[in-house]
Phi, psi and omega in degrees: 000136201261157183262201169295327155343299177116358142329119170264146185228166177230155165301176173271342149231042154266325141325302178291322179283004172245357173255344165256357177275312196283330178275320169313330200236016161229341180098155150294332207253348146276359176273309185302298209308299170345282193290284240271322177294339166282339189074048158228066160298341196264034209219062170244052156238162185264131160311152165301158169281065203230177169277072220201142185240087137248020199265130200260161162278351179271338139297320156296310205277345154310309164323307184276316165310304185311342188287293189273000154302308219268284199294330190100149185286339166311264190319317134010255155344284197301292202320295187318306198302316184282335164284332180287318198301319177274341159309333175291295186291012158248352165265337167301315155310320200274330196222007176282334175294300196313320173254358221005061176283329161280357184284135182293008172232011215244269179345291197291003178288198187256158183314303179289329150312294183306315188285337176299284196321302188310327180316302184274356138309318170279350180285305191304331176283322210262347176278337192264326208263322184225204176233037139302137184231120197225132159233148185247133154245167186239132146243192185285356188243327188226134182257144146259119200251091179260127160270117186275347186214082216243113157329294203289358165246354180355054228042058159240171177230134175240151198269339199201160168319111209245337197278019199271011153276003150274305158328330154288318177297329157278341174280337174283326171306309234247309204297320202268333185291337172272018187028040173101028174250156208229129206228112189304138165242149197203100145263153192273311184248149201191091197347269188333344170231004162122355178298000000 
């Protein structure tokens, strides 16, 4: 819930589930490193695992700058994309009952169907869950997914397109609703550059 302030939030374990996806592909002693070049030493601990929106965008979006501060934005970048993958496989635990993205009849549709739908399931958990703001338009060739109230770039300005653990998480999304198939994800636009 966002306050009057303009603070915005993620629950606390879509926080948690991104500091633990972030610790798979940096270590903790890149997470301490992280937190500690933002000066959010006091804030190196993992959230509880509950829906309570105390998770701030302004600390993920920290995150992600320090990332492509401290690695250089290439490598940067590559770190964010592989942290958006595994994020995905810690939300698929925490929220596919919950949206029934795991139901076995969910599965057997057909691609193109498995794909309108998942779209629109994954967008409604981050519209029901945080103060992420995500809307889809479809053509037959392309889903578009904009986020209007976006963490991850979260008042920063950048020369280029800043999201890519969100890009990683769709491209793992598209990977897993597709029984393996690998699907080009591109962002195009991008708050943090003017968009």
């Amino acid at each position: 819930m966002s306050t009057a302030t303009g603070i915005y939030f993620y629950p606390n374990n879509m926080g948690r589930i991104i500091l633990l996806a972030l610790e798979d592909v940096i270590g903790q002693t890149g997470i301490n490193m992280l937190t500690n070049l933002s000066e959010q030493v006091e804030q190196n601990t993992l959230p509880p695992a509950n829906f309570d929106r105390h998770f701030p965008f302004e600390r993920l979006s920290t995150l992600m700058a320090g990332l492509e501060n401290y690695y250089g934005p290439r490598a940067g970048r590559g770190l964010a994309l592989r942290t958006g993958q595994a994020c995905f496989q810690y939300g698929l635990e925490n929220y596919g009952v919950l949206l029934g993205a795991s139901d076995m009849a969910f599965r057997l549709l057909p691609l193109p169907t498995k794909l309108k739908i998942g779209a629109e399931l994954f967008a409604q958990a981050f519209n029901q869950f945080s103060d992420q703001q995500v809307q889809i338009t479809e053509t037959e060739e392309i889903i578009s997914w904009q986020i209007e109230r976006c963490p991850l770039c979260w008042q920063r300005h950048t020369d280029a397109p800043a999201c890519h653990l969100a890009v990683g998480i769709l491209q793992e999304a598209l990977y897993w609703i597709s029984s393996g198939k690998y699907f080009n994800v591109e962002e195009t636009t991008c708050i943090a550059q003017g968009d």
